[in-house]
C-alpha positions as CSV (number, residue, x, y, z in Angstrom):
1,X,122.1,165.9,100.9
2,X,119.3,166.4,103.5
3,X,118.0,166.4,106.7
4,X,117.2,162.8,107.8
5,X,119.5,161.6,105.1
6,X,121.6,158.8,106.7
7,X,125.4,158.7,105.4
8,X,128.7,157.1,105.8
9,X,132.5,158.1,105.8
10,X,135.3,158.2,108.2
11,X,134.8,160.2,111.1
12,X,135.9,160.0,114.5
13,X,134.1,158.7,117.2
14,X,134.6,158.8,121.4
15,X,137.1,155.9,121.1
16,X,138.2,155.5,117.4
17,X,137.8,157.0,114.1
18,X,136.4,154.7,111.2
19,X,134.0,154.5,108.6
20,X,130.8,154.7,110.2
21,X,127.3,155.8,109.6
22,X,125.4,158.9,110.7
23,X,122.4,161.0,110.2
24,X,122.6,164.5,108.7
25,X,121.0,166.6,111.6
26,X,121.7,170.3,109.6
27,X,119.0,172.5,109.0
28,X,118.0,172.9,105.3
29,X,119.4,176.5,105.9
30,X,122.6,175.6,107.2
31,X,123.2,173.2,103.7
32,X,122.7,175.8,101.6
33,X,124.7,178.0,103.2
34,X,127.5,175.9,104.1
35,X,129.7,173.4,102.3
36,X,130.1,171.1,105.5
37,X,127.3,169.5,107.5
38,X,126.5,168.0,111.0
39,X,126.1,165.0,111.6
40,X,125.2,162.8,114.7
41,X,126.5,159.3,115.4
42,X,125.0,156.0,114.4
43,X,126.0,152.6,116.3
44,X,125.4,149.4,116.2
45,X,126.4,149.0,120.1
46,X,123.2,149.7,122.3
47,X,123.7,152.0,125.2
48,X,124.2,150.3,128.1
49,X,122.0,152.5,129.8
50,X,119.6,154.5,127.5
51,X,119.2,158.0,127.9
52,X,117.0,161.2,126.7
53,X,119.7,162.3,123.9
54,X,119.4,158.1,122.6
55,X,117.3,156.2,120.5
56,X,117.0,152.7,118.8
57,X,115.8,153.4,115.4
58,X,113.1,151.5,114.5
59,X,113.4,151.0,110.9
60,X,117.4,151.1,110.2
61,X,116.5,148.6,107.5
62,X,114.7,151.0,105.4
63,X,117.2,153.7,106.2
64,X,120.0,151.6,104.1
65,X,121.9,150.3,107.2
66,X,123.4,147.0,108.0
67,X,122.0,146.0,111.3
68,X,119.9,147.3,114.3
69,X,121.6,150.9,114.9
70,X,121.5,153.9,117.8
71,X,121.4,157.5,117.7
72,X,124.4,159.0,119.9
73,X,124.0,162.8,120.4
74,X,127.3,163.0,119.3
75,X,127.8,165.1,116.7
76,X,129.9,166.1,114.5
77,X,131.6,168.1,111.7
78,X,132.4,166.5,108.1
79,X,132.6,168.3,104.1
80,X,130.0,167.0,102.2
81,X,133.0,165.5,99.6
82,X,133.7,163.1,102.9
83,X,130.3,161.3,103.3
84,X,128.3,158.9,101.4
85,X,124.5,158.8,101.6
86,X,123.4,155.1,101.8
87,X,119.3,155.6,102.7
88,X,116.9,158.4,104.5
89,X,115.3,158.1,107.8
90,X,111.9,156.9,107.6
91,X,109.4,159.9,109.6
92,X,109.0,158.1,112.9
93,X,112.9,157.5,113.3
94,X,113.6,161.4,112.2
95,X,110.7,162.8,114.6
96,X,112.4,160.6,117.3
97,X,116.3,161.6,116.5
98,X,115.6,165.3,116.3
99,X,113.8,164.7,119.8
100,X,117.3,163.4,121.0
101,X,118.9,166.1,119.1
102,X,117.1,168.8,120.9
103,X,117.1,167.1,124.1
104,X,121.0,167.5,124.2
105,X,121.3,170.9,122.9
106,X,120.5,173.9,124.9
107,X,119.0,176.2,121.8
């Protein structure tokens, strides 16, 4: 597993929890340390009104997923054991996710 790596499993979103997909947003550091990960939210449901921590990714097809998807800056918490890894983000889609990323995080 990897930074970028886009992966599925059953983890809990704002309303429900269900199997889902997300993208790995750990370091390289923190994987190899570590035998969880972070991840941040996927969705299929665009943001009724976008903000600086979204994004549409722009080639979800190439990253292994189903259908035009969203990066939430919602992140998360899973073990490794837990998630699947279905496809990669392509560069574009990762440069704009760990925009979002540190757009919501105050480090």
């Amino acid at each position: 597993m990897k930074p970028g790596d886009v992966v599925v499993g059953v983890l809990a979103g704002a309303l429900e929890t269900k199997v889902r997909p997300a993208v790995v947003v750990s370091s390289t550091t923190y994987l190899v340390e570590r035998p969880d990960v972070l991840v941040g939210i996927l969705t299929t449901k665009a943001p009724k009104t976008t903000t600086s921590t979204d994004c549409v990714l722009m080639d979800w097809e190439l990253a292994g997923l189903r259908a035009e998807s969203y990066f939430r800056a919602y992140v998360l918490t899973a073990h490794r054991s837990e998630l699947t890894v279905i496809g990669h983000l392509s560069d574009r889609d990762w440069t704009r996710v760990k925009s979002c990323a540190r757009a919501a995080f105050a480090i």
